[in-house]
C-alpha positions as CSV (number, residue, x, y, z in Angstrom):
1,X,-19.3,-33.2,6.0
2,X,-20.7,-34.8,2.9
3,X,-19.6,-38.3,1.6
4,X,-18.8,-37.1,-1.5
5,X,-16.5,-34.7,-0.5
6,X,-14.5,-37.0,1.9
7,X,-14.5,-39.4,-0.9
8,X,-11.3,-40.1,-2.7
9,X,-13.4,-41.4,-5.9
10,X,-16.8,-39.9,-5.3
11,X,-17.5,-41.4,-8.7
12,X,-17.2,-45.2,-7.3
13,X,-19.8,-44.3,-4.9
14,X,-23.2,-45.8,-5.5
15,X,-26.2,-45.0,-3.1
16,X,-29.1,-47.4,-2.6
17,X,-32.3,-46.1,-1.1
18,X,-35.2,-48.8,-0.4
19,X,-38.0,-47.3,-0.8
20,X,-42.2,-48.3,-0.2
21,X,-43.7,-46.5,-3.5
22,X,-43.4,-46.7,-7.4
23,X,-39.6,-45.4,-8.1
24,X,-40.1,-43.9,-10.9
25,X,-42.5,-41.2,-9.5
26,X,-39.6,-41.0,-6.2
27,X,-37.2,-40.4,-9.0
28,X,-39.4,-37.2,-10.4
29,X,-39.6,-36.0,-7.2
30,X,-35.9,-36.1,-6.0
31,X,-35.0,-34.6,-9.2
32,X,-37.3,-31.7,-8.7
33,X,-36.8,-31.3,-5.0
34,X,-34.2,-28.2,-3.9
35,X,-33.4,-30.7,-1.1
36,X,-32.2,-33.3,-2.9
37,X,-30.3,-30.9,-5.3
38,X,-26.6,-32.2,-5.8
39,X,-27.7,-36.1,-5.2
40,X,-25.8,-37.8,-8.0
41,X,-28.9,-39.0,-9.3
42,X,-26.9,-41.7,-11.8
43,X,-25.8,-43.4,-9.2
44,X,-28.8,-43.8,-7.3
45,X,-30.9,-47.3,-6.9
46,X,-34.3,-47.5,-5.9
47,X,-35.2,-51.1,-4.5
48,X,-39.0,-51.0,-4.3
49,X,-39.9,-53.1,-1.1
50,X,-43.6,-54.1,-2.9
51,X,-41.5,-55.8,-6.1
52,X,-39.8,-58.0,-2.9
53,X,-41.5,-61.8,-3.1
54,X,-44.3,-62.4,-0.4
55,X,-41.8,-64.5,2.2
56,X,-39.8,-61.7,2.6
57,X,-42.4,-58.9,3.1
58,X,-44.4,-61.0,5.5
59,X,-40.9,-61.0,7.6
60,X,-40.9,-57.4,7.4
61,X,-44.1,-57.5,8.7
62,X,-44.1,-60.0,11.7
63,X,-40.8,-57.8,12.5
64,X,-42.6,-54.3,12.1
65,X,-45.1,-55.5,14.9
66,X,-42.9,-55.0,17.3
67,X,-41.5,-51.9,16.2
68,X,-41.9,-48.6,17.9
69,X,-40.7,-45.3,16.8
70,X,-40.8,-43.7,13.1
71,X,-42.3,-46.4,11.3
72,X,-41.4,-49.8,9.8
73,X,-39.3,-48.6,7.1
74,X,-36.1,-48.5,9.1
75,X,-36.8,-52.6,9.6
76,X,-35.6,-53.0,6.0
77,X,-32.3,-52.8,7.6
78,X,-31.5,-56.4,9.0
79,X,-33.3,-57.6,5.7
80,X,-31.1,-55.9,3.5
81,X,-29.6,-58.9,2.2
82,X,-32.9,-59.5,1.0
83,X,-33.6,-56.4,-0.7
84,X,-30.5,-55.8,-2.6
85,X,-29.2,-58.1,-6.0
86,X,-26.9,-60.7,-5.4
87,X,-24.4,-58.9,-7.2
88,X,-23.5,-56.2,-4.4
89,X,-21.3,-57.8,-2.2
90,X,-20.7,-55.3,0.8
91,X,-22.6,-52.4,2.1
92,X,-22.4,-49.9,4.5
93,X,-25.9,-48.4,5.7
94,X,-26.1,-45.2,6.7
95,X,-28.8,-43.1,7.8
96,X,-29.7,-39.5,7.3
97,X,-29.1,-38.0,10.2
98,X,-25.2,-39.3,10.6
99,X,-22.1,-37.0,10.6
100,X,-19.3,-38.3,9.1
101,X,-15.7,-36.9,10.2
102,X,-13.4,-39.3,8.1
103,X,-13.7,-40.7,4.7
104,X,-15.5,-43.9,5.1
105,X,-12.9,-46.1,2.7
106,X,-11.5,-46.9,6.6
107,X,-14.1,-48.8,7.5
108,X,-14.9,-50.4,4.2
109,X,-11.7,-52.0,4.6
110,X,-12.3,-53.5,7.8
């Protein structure tokens, strides 16, 4: 099922998506893409992984040597304190391919 719909205040939800390219030309694209149709685009923030300062992509970097698999991209996630502002507190990353069977407000208040 979709987050949204197991959500008791879908409205409170804000999505974060760290991407490796200009946002603004992501942000054409997902609002022209049938795919992506229904994403509550308001609510969506692109962190661009090029604005990060140099320290913190050249960890990304020495990290993404080791990495096998789809790519480096995924190796954003144990730097995600690093990507996000200051001012978001918690987070819960999920990726695309994950089912969810209960409303997720149970494990935000772990």
């Amino acid at each position: 099922r979709n987050i949204e719909a197991l959500a008791a205040r879908a409205e409170a939800l804000r999505y974060h998506m760290v991407v490796d390219r200009s946002p603004a030309s992501l942000r054409r694209a997902l609002e022209t893409r049938p795919s992506w149709r229904g994403m509550p685009l308001a609510r969506l923030h692109l962190h661009n992984t090029l604005q990060l300062p140099q320290h913190v992509r050249e960890l990304h970097r020495r990290l993404s040597r080791s990495a096998t698999g789809p790519g480096s991209i995924y190796l954003w996630k144990p730097l995600m304190h690093t990507v996000l502002p200051l001012s978001i507190r918690r987070v819960i990353v999920l990726d695309t391919d994950l089912f969810l069977f209960a409303d997720l407000r149970h494990l935000w208040r772990q």
